[in-house]
C-alpha positions in Angstrom: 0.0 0.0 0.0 1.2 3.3 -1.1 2.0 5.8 1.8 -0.8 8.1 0.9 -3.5 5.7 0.7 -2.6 4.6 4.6 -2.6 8.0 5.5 -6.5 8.5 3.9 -7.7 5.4 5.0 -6.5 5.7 8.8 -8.0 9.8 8.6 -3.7 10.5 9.5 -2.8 14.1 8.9 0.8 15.1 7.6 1.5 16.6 10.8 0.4 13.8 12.7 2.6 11.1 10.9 5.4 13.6 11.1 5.3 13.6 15.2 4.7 10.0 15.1 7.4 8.7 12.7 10.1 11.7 14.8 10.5 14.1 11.3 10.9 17.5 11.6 7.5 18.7 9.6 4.6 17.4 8.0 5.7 18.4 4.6 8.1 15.8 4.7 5.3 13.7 5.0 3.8 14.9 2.0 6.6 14.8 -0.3 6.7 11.1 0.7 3.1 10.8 0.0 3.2 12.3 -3.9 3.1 9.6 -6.6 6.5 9.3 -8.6 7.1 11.9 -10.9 5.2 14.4 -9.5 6.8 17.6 -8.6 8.6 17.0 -5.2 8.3 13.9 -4.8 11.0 12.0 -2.7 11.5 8.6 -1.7 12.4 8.4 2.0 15.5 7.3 3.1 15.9 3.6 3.8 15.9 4.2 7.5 12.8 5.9 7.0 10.9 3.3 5.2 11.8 1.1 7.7 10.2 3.5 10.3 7.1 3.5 8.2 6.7 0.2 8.0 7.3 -0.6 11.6 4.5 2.3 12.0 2.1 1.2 9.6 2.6 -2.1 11.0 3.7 -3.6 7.8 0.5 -1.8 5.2 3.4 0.3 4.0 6.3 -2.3 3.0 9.2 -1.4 1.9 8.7 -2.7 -1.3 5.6 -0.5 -2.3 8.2 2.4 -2.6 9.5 0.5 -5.7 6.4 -0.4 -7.2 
């Protein structure tokens, strides 16, 4: 599952995700949340996805980054 789509179906906010995953603003969060391609987009670091997965409790793998 794409980042985003956890983030709508769990009602998460930006900001919220941002406390809870320890990065400095919820922007970050967004640009993590835009589909590839779009303007700025960015992956997360590796360390990062692992925090989201651990978060999401595996419904954001790190494999859905590459898919």
């Amino acid at each position: 599952m794409k980042l985003a789509e956890y983030l709508e179906k769990n009602r998460i906010s930006y900001a919220r995700a941002s406390r809870e995953l320890g990065v400095g603003h919820g922007s970050v969060v967004r640009r993590w949340s835009l589909s590839k391609g779009e303007k700025w987009a960015v992956m997360p670091s590796h360390k990062n996805m692992q925090k989201i997965a651990e978060w999401s409790q595996g419904e954001v793998a790190i494999m859905d980054w590459f898919a």
